[in-house]
mmJSON file of the N, C-alpha and C atoms, coordinates in Angstrom:
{"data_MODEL":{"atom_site":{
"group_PDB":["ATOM","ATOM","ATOM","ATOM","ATOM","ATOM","ATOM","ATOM","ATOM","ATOM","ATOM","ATOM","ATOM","ATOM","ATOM","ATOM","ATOM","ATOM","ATOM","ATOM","ATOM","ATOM","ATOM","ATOM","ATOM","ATOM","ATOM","ATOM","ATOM","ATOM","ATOM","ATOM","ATOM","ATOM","ATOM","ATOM","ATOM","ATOM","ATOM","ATOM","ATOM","ATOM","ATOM","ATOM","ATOM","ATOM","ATOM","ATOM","ATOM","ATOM","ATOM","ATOM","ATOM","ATOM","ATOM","ATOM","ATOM","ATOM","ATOM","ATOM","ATOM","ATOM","ATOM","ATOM","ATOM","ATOM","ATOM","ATOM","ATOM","ATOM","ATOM","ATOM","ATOM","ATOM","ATOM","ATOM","ATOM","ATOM","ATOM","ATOM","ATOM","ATOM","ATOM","ATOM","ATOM","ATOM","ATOM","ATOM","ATOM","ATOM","ATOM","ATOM","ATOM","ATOM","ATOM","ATOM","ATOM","ATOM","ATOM","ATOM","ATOM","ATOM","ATOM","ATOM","ATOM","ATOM","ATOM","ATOM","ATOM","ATOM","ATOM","ATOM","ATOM","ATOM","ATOM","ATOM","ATOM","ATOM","ATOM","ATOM","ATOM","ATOM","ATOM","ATOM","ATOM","ATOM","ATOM","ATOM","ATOM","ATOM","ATOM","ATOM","ATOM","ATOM","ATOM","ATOM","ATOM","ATOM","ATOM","ATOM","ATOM","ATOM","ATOM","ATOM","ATOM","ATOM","ATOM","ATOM","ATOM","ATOM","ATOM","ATOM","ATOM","ATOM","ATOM","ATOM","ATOM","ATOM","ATOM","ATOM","ATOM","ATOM","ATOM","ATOM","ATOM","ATOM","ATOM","ATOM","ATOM","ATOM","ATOM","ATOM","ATOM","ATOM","ATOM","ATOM","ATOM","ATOM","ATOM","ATOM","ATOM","ATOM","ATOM","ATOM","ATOM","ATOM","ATOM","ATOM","ATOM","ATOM","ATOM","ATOM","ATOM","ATOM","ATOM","ATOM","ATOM","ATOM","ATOM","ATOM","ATOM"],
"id":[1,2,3,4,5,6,7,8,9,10,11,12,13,14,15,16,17,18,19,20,21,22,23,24,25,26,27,28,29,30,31,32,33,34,35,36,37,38,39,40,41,42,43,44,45,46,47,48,49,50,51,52,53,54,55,56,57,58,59,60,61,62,63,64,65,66,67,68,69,70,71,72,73,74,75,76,77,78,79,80,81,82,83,84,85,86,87,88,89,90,91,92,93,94,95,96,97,98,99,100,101,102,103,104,105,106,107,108,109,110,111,112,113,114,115,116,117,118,119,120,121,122,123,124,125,126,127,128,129,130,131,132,133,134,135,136,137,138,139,140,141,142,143,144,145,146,147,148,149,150,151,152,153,154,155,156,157,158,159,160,161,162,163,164,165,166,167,168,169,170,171,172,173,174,175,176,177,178,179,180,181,182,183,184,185,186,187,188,189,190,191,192,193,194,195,196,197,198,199,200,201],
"type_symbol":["N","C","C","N","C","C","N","C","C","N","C","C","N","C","C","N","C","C","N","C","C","N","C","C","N","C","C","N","C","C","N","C","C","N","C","C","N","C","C","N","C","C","N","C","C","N","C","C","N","C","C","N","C","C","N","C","C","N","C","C","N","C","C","N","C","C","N","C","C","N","C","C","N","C","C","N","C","C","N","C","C","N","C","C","N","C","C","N","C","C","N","C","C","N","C","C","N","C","C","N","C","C","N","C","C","N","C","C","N","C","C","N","C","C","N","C","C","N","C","C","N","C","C","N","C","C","N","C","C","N","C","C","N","C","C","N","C","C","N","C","C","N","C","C","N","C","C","N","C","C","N","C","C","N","C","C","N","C","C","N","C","C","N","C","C","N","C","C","N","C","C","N","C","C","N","C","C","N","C","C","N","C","C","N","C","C","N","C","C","N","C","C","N","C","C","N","C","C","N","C","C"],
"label_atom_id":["N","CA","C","N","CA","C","N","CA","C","N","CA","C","N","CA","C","N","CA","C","N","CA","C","N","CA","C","N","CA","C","N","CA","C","N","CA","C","N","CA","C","N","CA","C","N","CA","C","N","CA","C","N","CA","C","N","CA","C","N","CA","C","N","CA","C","N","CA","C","N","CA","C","N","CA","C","N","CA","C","N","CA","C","N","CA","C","N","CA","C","N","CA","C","N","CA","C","N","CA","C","N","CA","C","N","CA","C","N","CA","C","N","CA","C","N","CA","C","N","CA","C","N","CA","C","N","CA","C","N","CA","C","N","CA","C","N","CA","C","N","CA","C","N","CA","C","N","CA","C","N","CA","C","N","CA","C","N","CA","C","N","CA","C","N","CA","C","N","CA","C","N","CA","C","N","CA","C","N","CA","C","N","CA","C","N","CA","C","N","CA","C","N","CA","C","N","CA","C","N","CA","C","N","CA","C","N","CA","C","N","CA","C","N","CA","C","N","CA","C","N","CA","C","N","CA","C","N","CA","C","N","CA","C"],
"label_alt_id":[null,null,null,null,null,null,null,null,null,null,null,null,null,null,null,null,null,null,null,null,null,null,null,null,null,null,null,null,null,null,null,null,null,null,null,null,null,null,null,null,null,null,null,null,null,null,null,null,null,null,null,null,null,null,null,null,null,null,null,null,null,null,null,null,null,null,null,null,null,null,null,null,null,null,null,null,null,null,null,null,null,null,null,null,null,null,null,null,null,null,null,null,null,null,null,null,null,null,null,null,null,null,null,null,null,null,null,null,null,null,null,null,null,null,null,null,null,null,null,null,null,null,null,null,null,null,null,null,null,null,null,null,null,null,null,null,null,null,null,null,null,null,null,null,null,null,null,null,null,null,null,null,null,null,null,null,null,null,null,null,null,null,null,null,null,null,null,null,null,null,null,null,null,null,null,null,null,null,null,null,null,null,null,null,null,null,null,null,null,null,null,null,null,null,null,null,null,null,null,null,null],
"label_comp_id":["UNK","UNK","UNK","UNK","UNK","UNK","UNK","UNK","UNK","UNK","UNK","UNK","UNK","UNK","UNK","UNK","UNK","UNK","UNK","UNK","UNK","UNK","UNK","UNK","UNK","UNK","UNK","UNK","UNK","UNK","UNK","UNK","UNK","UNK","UNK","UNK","UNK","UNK","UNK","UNK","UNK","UNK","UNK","UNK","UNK","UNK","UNK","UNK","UNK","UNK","UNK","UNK","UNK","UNK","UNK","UNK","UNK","UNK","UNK","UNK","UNK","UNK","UNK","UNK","UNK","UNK","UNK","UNK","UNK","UNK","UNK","UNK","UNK","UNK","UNK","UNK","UNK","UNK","UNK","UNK","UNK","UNK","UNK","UNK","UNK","UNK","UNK","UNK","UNK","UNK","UNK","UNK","UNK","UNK","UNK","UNK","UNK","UNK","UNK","UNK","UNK","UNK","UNK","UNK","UNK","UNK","UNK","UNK","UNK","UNK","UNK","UNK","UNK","UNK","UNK","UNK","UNK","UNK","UNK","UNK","UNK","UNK","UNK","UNK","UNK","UNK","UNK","UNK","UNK","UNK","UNK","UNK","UNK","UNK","UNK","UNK","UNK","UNK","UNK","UNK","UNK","UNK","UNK","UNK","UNK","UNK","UNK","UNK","UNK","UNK","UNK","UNK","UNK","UNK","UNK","UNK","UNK","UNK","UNK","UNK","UNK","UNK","UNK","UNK","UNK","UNK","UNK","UNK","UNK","UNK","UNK","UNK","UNK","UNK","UNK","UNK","UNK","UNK","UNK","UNK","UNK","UNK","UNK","UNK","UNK","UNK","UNK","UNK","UNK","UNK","UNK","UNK","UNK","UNK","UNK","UNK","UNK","UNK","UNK","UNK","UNK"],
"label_asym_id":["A","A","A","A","A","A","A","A","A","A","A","A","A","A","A","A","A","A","A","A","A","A","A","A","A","A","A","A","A","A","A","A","A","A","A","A","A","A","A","A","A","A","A","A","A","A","A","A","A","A","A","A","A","A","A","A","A","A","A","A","A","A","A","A","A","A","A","A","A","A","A","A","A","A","A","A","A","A","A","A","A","A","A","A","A","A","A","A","A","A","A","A","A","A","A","A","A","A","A","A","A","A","A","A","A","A","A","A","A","A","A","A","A","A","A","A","A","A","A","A","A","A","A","A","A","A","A","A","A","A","A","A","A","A","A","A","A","A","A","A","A","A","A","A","A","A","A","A","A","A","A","A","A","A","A","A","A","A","A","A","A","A","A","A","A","A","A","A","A","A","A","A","A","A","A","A","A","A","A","A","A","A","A","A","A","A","A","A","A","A","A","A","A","A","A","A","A","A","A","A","A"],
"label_entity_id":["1","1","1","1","1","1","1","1","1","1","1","1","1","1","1","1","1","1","1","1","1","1","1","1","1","1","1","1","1","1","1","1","1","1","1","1","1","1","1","1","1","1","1","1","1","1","1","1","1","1","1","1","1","1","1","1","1","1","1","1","1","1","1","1","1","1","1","1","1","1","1","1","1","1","1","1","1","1","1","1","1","1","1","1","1","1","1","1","1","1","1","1","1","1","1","1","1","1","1","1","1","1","1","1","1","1","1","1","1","1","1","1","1","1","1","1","1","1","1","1","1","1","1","1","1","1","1","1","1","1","1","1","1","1","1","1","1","1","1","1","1","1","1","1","1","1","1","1","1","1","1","1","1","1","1","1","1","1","1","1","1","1","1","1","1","1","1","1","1","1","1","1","1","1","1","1","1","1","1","1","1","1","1","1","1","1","1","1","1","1","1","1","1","1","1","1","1","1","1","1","1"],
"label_seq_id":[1,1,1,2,2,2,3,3,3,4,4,4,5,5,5,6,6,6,7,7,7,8,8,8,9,9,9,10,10,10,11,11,11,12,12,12,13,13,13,14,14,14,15,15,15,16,16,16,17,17,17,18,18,18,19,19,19,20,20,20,21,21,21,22,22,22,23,23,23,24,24,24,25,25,25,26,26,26,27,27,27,28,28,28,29,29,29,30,30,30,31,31,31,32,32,32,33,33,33,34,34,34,35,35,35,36,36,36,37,37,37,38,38,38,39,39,39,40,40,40,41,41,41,42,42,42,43,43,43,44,44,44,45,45,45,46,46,46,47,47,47,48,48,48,49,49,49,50,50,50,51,51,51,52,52,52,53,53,53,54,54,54,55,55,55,56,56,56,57,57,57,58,58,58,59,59,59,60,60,60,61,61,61,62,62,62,63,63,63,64,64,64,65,65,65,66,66,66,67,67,67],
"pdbx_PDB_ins_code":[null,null,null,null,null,null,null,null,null,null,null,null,null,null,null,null,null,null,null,null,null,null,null,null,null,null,null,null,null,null,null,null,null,null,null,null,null,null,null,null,null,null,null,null,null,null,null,null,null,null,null,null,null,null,null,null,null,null,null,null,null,null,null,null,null,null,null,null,null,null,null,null,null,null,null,null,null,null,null,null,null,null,null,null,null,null,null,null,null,null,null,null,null,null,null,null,null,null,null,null,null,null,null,null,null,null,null,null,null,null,null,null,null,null,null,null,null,null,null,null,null,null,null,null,null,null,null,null,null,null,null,null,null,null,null,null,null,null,null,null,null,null,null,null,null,null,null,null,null,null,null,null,null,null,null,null,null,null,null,null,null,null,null,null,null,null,null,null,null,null,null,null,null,null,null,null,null,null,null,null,null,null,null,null,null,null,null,null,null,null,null,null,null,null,null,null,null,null,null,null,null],
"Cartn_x":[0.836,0.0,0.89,0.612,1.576,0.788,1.043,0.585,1.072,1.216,1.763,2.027,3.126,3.693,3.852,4.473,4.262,5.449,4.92,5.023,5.797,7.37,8.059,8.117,7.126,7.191,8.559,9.42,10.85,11.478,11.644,12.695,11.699,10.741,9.508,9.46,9.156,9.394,8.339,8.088,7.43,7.85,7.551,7.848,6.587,6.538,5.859,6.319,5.092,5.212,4.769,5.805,5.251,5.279,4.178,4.002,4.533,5.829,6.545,6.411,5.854,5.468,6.872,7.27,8.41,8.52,9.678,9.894,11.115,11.605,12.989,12.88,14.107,13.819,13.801,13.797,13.758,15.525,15.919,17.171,17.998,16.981,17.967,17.518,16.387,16.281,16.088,16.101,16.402,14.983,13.648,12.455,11.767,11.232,10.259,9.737,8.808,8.055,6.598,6.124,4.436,3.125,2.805,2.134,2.675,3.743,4.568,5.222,5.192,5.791,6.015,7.472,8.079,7.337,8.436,7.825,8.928,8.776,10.057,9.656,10.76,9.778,10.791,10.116,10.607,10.367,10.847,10.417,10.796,9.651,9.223,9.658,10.088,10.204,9.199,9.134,8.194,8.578,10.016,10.128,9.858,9.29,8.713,9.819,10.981,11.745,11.527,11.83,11.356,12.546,12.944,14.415,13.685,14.042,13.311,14.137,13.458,14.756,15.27,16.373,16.792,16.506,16.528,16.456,14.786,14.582,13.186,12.992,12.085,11.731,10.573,10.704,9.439,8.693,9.172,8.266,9.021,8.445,8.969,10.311,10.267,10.854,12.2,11.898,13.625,14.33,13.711,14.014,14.734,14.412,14.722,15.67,15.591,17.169,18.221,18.107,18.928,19.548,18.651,19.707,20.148],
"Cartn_y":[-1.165,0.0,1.24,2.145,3.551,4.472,5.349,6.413,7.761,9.173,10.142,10.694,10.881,11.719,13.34,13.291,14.688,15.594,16.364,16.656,18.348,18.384,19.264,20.198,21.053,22.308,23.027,23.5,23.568,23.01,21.898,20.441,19.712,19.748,19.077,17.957,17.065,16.077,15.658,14.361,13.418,12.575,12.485,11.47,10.297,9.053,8.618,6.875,6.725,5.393,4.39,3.168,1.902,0.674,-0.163,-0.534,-1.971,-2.29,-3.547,-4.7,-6.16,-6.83,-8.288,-7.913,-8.439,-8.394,-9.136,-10.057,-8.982,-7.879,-7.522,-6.664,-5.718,-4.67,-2.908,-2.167,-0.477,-0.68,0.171,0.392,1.353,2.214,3.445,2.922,2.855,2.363,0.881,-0.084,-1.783,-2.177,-1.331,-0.905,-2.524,-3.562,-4.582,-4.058,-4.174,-4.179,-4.178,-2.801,-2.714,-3.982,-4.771,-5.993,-6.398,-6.558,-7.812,-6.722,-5.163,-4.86,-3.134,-2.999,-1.621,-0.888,0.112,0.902,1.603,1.489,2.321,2.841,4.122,5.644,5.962,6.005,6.265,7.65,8.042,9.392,9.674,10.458,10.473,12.228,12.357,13.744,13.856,15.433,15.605,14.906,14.719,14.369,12.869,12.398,10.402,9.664,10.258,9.625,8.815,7.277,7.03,6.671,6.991,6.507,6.052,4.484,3.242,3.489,3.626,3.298,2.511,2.262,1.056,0.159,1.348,0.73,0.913,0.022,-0.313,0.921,1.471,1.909,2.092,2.247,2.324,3.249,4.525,5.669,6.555,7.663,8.808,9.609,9.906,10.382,9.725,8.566,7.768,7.776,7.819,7.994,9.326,10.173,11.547,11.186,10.824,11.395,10.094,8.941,8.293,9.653,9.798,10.898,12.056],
"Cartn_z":[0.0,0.0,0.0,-1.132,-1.238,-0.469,0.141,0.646,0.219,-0.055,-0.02,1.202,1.495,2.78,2.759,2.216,1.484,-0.326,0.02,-1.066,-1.23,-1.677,-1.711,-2.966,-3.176,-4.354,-4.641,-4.017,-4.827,-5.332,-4.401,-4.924,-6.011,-6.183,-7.513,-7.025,-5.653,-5.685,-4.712,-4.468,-3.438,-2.507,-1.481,-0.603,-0.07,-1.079,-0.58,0.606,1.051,2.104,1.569,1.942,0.501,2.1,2.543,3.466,2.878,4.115,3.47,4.579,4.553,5.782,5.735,6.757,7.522,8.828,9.355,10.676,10.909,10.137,10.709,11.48,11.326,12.543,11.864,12.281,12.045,11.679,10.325,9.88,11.064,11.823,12.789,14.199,15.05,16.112,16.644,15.669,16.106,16.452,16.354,16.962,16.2,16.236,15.366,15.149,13.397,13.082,13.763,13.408,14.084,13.075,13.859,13.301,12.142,12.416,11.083,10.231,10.041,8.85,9.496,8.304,8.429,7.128,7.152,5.725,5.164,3.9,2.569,2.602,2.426,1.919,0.808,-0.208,-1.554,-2.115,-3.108,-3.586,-5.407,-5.444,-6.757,-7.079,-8.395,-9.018,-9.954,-10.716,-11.407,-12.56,-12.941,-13.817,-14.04,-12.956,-13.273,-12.965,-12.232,-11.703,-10.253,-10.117,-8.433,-7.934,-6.981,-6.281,-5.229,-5.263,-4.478,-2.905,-1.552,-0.555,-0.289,0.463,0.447,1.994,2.568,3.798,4.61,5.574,6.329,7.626,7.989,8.909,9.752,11.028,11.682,11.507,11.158,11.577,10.475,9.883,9.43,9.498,11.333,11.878,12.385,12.229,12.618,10.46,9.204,8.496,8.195,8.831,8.702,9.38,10.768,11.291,10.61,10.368,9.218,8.254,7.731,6.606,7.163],
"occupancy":[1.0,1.0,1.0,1.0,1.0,1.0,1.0,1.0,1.0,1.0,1.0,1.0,1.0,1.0,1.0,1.0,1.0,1.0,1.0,1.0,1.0,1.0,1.0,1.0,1.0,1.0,1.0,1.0,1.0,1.0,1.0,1.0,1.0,1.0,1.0,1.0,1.0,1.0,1.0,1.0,1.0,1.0,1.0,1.0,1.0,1.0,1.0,1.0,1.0,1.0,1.0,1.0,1.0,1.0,1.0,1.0,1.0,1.0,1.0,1.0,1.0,1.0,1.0,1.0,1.0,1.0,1.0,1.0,1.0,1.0,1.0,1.0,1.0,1.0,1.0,1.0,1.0,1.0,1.0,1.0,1.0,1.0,1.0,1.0,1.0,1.0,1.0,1.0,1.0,1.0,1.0,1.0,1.0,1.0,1.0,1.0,1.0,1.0,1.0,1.0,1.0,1.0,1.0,1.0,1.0,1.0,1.0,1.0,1.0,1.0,1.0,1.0,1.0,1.0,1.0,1.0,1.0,1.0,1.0,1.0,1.0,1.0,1.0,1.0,1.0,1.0,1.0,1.0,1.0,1.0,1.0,1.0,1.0,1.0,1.0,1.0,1.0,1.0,1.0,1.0,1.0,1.0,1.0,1.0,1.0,1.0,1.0,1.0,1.0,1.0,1.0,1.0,1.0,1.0,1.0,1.0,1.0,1.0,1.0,1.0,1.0,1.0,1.0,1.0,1.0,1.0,1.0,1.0,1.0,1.0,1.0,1.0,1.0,1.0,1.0,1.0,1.0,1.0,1.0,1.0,1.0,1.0,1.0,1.0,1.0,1.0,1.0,1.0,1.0,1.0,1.0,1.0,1.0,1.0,1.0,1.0,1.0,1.0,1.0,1.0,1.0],
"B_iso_or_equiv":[0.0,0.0,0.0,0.0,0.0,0.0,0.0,0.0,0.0,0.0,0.0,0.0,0.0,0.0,0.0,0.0,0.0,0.0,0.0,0.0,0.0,0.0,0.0,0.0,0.0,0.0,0.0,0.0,0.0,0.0,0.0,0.0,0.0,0.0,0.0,0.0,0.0,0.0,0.0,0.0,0.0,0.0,0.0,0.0,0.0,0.0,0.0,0.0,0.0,0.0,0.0,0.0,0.0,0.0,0.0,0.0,0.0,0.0,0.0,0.0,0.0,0.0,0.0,0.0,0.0,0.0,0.0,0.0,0.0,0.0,0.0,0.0,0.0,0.0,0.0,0.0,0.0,0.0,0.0,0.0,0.0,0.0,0.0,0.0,0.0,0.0,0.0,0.0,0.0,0.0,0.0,0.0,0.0,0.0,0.0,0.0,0.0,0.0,0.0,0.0,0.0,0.0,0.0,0.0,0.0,0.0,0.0,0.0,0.0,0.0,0.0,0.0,0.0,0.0,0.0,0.0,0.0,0.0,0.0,0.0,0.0,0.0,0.0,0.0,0.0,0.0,0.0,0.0,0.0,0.0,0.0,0.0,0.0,0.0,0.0,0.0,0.0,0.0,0.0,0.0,0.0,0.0,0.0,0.0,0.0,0.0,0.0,0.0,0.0,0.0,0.0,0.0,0.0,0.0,0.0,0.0,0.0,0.0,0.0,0.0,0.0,0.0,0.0,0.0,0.0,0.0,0.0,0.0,0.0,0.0,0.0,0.0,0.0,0.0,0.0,0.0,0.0,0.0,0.0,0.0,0.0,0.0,0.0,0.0,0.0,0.0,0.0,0.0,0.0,0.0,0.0,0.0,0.0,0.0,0.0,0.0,0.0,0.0,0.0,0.0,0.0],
"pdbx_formal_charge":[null,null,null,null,null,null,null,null,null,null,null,null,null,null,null,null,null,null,null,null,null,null,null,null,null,null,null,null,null,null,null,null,null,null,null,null,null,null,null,null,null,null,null,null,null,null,null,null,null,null,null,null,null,null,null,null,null,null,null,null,null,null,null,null,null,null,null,null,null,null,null,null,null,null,null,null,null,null,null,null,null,null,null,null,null,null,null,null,null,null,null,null,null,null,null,null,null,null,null,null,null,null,null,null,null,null,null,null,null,null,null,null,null,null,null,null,null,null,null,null,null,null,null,null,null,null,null,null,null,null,null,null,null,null,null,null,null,null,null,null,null,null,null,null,null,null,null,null,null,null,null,null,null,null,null,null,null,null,null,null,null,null,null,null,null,null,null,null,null,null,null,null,null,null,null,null,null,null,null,null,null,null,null,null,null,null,null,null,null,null,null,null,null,null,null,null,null,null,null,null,null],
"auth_seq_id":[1,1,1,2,2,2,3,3,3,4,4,4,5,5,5,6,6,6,7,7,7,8,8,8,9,9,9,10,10,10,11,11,11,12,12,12,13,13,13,14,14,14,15,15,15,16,16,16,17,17,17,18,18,18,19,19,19,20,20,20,21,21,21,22,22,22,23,23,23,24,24,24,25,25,25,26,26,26,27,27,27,28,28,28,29,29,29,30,30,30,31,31,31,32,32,32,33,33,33,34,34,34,35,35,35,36,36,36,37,37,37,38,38,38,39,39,39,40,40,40,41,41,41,42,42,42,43,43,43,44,44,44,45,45,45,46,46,46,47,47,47,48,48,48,49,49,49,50,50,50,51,51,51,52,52,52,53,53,53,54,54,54,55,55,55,56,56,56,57,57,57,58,58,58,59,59,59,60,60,60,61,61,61,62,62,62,63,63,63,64,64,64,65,65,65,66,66,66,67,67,67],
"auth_comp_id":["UNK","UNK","UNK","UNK","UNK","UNK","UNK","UNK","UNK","UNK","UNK","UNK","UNK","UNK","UNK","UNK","UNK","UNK","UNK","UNK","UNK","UNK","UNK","UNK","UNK","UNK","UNK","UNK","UNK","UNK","UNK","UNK","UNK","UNK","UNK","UNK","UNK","UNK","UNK","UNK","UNK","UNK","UNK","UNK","UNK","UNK","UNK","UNK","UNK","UNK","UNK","UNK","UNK","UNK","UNK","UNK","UNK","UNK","UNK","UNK","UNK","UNK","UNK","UNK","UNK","UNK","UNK","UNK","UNK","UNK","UNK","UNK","UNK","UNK","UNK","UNK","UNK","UNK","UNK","UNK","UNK","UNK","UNK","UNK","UNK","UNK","UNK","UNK","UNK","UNK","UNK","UNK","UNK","UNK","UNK","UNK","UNK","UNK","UNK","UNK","UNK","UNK","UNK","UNK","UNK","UNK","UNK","UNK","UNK","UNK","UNK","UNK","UNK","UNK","UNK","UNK","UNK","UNK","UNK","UNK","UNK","UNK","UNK","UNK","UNK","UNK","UNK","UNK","UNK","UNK","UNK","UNK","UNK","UNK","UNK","UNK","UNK","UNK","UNK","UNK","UNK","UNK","UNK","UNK","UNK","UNK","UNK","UNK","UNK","UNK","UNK","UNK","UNK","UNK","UNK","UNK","UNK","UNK","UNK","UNK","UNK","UNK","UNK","UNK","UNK","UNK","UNK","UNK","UNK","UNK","UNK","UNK","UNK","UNK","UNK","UNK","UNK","UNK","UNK","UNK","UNK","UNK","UNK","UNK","UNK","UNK","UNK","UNK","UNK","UNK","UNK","UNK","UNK","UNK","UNK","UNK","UNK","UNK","UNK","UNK","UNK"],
"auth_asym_id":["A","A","A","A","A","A","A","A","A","A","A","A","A","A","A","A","A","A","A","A","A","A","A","A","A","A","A","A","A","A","A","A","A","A","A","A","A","A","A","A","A","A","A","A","A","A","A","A","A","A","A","A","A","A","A","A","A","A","A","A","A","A","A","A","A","A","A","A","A","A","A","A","A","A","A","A","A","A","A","A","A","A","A","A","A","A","A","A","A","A","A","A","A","A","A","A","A","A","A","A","A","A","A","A","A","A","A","A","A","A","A","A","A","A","A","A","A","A","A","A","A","A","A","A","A","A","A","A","A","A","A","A","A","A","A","A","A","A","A","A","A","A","A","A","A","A","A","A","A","A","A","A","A","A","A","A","A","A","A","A","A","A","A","A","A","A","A","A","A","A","A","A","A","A","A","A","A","A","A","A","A","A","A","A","A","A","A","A","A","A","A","A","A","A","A","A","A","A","A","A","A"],
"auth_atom_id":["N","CA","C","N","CA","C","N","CA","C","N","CA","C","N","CA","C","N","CA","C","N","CA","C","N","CA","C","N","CA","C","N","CA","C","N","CA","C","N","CA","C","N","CA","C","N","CA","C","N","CA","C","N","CA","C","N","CA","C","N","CA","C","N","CA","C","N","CA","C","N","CA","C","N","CA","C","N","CA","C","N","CA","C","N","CA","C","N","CA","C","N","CA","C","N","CA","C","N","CA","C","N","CA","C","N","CA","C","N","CA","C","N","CA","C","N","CA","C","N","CA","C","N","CA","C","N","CA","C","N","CA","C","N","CA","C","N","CA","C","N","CA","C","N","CA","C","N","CA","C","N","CA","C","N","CA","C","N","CA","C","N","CA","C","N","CA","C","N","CA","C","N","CA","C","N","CA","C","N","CA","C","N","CA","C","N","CA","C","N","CA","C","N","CA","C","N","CA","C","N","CA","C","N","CA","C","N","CA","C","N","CA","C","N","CA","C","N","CA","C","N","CA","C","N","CA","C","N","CA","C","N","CA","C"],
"pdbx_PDB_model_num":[1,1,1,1,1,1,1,1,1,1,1,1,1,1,1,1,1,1,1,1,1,1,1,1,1,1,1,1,1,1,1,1,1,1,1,1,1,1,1,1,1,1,1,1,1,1,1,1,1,1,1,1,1,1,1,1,1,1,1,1,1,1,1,1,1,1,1,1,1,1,1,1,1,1,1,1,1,1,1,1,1,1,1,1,1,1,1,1,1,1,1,1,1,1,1,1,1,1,1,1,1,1,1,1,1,1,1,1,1,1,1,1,1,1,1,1,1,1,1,1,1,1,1,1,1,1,1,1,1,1,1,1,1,1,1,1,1,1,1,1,1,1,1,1,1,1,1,1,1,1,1,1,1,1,1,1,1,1,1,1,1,1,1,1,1,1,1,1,1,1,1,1,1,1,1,1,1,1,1,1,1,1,1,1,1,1,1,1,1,1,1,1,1,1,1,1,1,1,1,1,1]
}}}
């Protein structure tokens, strides 16, 4: 399931949430999976470009502070 997270008007781009179901753990806090699954957050440009993430997370906010 994709969701939109949001959406950056200078940079032309998207951040969306792609709900991934697994046994592992959060890439930044070691946190399990909330009922079986983390989440990619990938992002899209205007130009139809998607740069897939690579890594799993619990929450938004532990993705952010990753980068």
């Amino acid at each position: 399931m994709m969701r939109l997270i949001s959406r950056d008007p200078f940079a032309r781009q998207e951040t969306l949430r792609v709900t991934v179901r697994t046994r592992g753990d959060c890439s930044w806090c070691g946190a399990p999976g909330r009922k079986g699954h983390l989440y990619r957050y990938d992002t899209v440009t205007d130009g139809g470009t998607t740069y897939t993430g690579a890594r799993l997370f619990c929450c938004l906010s532990c993705r952010d502070s990753h980068q």
